[in-house]
N, C-alpha and C positions, 0 to 999 in steps of 0.2 A: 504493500500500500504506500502511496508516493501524498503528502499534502499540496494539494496542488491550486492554484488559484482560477478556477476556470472564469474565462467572459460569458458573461451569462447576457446578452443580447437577447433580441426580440423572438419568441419563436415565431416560423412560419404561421399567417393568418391572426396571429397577434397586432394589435393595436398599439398598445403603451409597451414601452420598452422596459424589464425589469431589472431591479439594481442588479451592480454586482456583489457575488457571494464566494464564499471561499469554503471548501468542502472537501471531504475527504473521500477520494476515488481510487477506486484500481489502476492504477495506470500498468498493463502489461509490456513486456519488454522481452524484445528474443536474444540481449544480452546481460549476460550475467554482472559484468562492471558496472560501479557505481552511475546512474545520471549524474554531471554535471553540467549540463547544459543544456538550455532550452529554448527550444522555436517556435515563435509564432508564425502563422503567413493566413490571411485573410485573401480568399481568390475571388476577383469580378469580374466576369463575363460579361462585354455588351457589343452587340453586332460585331461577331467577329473575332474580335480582337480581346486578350488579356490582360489584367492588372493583378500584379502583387505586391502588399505590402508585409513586407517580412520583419519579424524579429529577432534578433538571435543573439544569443549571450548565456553570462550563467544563472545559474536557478535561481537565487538570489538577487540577481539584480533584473530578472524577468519579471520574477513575484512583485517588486517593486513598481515593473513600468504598468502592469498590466491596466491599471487606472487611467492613467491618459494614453494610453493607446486606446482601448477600449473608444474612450471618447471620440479619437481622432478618427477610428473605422467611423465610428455612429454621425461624423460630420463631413464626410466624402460625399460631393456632388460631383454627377458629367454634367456637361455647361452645352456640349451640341457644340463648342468653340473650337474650330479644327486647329488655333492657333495656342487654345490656354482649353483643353479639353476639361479639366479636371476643378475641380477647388475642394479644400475641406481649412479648418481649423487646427491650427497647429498648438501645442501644446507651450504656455511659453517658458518652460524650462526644457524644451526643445530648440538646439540651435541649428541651422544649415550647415550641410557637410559637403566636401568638397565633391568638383563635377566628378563622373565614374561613365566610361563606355558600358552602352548598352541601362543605364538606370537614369530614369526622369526625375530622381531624386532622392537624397539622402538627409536624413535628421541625427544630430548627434544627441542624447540626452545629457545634459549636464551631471557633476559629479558620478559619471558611469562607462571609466576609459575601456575602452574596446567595446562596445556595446555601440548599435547603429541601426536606423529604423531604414530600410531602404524602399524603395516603390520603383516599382518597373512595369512596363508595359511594353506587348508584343502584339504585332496583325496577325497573330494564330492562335489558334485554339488546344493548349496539350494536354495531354492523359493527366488526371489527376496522380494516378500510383505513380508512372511517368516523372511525375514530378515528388512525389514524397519519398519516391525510394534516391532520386539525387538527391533531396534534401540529408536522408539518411548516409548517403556515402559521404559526401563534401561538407558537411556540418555535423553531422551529430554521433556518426562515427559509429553506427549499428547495424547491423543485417536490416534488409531490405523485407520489407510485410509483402503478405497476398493480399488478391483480392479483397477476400472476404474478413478479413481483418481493416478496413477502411473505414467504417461506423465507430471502433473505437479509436478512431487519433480525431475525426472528422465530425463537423456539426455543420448545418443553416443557420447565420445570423445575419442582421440587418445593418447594414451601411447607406444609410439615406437611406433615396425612396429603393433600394437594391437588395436581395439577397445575396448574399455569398458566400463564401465555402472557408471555415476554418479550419485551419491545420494545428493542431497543439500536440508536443512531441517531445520528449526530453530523450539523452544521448551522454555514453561519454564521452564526446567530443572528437575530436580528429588532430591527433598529436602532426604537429606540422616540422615536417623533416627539412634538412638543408638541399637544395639541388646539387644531385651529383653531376649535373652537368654546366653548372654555371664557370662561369671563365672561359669555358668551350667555344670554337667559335661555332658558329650558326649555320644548321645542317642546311643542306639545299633543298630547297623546293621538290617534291616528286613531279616527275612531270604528268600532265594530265592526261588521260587517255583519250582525248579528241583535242583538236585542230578549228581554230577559226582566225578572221579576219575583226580586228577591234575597228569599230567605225570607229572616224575619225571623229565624230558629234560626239563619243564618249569616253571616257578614263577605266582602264582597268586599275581597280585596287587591291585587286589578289583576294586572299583565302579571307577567311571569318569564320567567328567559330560565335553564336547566342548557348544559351540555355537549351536552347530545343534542337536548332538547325547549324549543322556545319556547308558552311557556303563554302565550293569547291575555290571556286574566285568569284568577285563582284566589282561591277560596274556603277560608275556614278554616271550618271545621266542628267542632272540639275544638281549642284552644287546647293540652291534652294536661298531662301528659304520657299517654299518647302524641300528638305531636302530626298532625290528620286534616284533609286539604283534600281541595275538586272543584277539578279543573281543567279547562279549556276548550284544547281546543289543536288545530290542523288541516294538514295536509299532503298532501306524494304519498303515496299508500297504496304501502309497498315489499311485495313478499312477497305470499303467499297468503293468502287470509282463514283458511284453517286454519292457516296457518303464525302468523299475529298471534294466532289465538284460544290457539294452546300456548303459547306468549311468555306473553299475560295469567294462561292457569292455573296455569305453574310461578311466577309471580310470587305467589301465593295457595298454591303447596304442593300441587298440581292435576298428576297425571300428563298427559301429552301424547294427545292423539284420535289414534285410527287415520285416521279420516275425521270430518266435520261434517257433524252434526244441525242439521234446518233451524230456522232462531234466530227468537225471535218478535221481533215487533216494537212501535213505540212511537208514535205520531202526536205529530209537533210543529208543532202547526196547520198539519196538510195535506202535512207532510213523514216521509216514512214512515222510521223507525232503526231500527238491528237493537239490540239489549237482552241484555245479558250480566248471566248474576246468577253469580258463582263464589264458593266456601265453600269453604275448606283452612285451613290454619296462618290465614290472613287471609280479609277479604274483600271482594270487587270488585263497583260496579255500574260497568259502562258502556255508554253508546251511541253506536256509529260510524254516522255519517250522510255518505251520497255524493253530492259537488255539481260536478259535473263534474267536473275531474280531480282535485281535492281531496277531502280525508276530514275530517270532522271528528270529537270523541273528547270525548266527555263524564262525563270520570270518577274515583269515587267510589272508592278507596281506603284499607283501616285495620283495625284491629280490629275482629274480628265483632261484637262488641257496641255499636261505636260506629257503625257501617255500619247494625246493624241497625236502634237508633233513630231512621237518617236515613233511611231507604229511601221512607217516604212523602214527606219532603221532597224528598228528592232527584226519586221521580216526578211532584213538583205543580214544582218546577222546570224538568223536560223540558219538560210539557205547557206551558208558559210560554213558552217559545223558538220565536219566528219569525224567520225569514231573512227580511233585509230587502234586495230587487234592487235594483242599480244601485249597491251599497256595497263 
């Protein structure tokens, strides 16, 4: 039995928000080591696209923040503002943390060093376990749960007018090792298994690696604001190809298909893609190509107007790309 401080937020179909309480729960654990450490992360889903606000630190100084966190989930609006999407209330013994690739924002809490509230947002949609079981390797330093163990780390609570998905999860942490490879000089790029031509209208910026997707290389297309890349990325194809094509349309503001219209296609010297053009709020070109057990994803993402003036480069680029066997 662990003392644990849960957020006790609104339940689903509830009106008035109920305070918070502090109780004593099971928390189960598939490693025998002490918890030291504890994460929070609140998931919001809305068209599309994800938001996390994560917290992580040790037990003690979690048990502590859980109060004005708490608050600051319950005071998260989207504003519809494609420039200032989001607002909430910040805690004022909450100060601003320095910028971070890939995160819209970070809070320090005062007298709490290593301890940091971060918020991130993606245009896709990933696995819940997907994401608790990297929470458990890279922060909390525990065996990874099944499915059916997700109702106990996971709850519904309210963030404005929103439900969204709670993570609460203690670990003993992830001893952090020295690089054995630092001072080393810097291994070379693999080369890619296909061949193109970089229009000249774009910059290639090489590899990337998110939370979810490792982008093989990526292309800036509008330097911005707003800012607009292609990117190249390939995988096991998870899910249905209806089920990836409603993913891409709510990520554009695209209601979801009953069923799937047969999708034309695209010849990449002699390799035949299927070719997505979506228009909503945004707009998407992309083309998934099937190479045995991997898929690959060539795609063009951003404002319709910035999308629109690339559409022919983007299709003299397709037509450019051969796979190159034996790579």
């Amino acid at each position: 039995m662990l003392i644990v401080g849960l957020l006790s937020f609104a339940l689903i179909g509830c009106n008035d928000l109920e305070p918070i309480r502090t109780e004593i729960v099971p928390k189960p654990s598939a490693d025998p080591r002490e918890p030291k450490v504890r994460l929070l992360v609140s998931i919001l889903e809305h068209n599309g696209e994800q938001w996390f606000f994560k917290l992580l630190g040790p037990i003690k100084d979690v048990e502590e923040l859980v109060v004005p966190y708490t608050e600051f989930i319950k005071s998260i609006r989207l504003t519809g503002d494609k420039e200032n999407p989001i607002a909430w209330s910040v805690p004022a013994s909450w100060k601003p943390g320095p910028k971070k690739e890939l995160r819209f924002a970070t809070f320090l809490p005062t007298n709490k060093p290593g301890v940091e509230i971060s918020v991130s947002k993606f245009d896709r949609v990933s696995g819940l376990l997907e994401n608790i079981n990297r929470w458990n390797r890279l922060d909390l330093g525990r065996a990874e749960i099944r499915p059916r163990d997700l109702d106990k780390y996971t709850q519904k609570v309210r963030a404005g007018d929103h439900l969204v998905t709670l993570v609460d999860m203690t670990g003993p942490g992830v001893e952090k090792r020295p690089n054995p490879h630092a001072g080393l000089p810097p291994k070379q790029p693999r080369r890619l298994p296909i061949e193109y031509t970089v229009p000249s209208e774009w910059e290639e910026t090489g590899p990337r690696e998110s939370p979810f997707v490792r982008y093989l290389t990526t292309f800036l297309v509008q330097a911005g604001p707003p800012k607009v890349e292609m990117t190249i990325s390939r995988m096991v194809d998870r899910g249905s190809l209806l089920e990836n094509v409603n993913r891409w349309r709510a990520q554009v503001g695209l209601k979801p298909l009953g069923e799937l219209p047969e999708l034309p296609t695209v010849d990449l010297n002699g390799v035949k893609g299927q070719y997505l053009d979506l228009e909503g709020d945004k707009r998407m070109l992309l083309v998934r190509v099937v190479r045995g057990e991997e898929t690959w994803f060539f795609k063009l993402l951003g404002d319709k107007e910035t999308v629109a003036k690339n559409k022919d480069v983007f299709e003299r680029f397709i037509r450019s790309v051969r796979f190159v066997e034996g790579l």
